[in-house]
N, C-alpha and C positions, 0 to 999 in steps of 0.2 A: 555316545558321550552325553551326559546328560548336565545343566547349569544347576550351579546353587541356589540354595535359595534365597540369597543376597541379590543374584542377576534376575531372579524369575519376579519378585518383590519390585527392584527397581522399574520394573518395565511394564507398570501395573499403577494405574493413581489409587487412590484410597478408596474409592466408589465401586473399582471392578472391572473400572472401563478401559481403556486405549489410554496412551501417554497424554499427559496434557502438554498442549505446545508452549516453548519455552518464555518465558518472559521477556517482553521488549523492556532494554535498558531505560531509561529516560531520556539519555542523549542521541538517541536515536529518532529524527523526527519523523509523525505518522505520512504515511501515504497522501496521495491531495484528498484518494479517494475516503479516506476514514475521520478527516478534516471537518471542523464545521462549517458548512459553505458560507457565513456569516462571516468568517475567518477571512476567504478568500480576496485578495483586492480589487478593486472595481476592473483595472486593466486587465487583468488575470480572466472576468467574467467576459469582457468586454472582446475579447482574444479566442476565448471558447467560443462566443456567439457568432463570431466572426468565421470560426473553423465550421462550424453546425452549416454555414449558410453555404460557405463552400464546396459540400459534404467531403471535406477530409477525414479520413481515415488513418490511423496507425502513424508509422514513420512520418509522412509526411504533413497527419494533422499537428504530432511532436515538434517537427520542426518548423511550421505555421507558428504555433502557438506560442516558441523559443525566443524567435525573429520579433512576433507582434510583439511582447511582453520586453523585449530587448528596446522595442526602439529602432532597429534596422530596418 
């Protein structure tokens, strides 16, 4: 079975290369990590330095940093 050349086109960007990845909406807000750290709030920095000093990791640096930044 072989595709049109409608589907063979679509799955192809204009350069030749691989699919380009889809567009983020704008109401969709960035990652912390693609954020401008300048962005960040002091507490937010102050919650990461806090987690670094700990050495948490993962799950539990998440919920470190949840808690600091809550206030709890």
């Amino acid at each position: 079975m072989t595709l049109g050349v409608a589907a063979q086109t679509a799955a192809v960007t204009m350069d030749g290369g691989s699919p380009a990845a889809p567009a983020r909406p704008a109401s969709i807000p960035l990652p912390a990590s693609e954020k401008d750290p300048a962005e960040r709030s002091a507490k937010s920095i102050e919650c990461a330095q806090k987690a670094d000093a700990r050495g948490l990791l993962g799950k539990q640096r998440k919920r470190f940093r949840h808690e600091c930044k809550s206030g709890a």
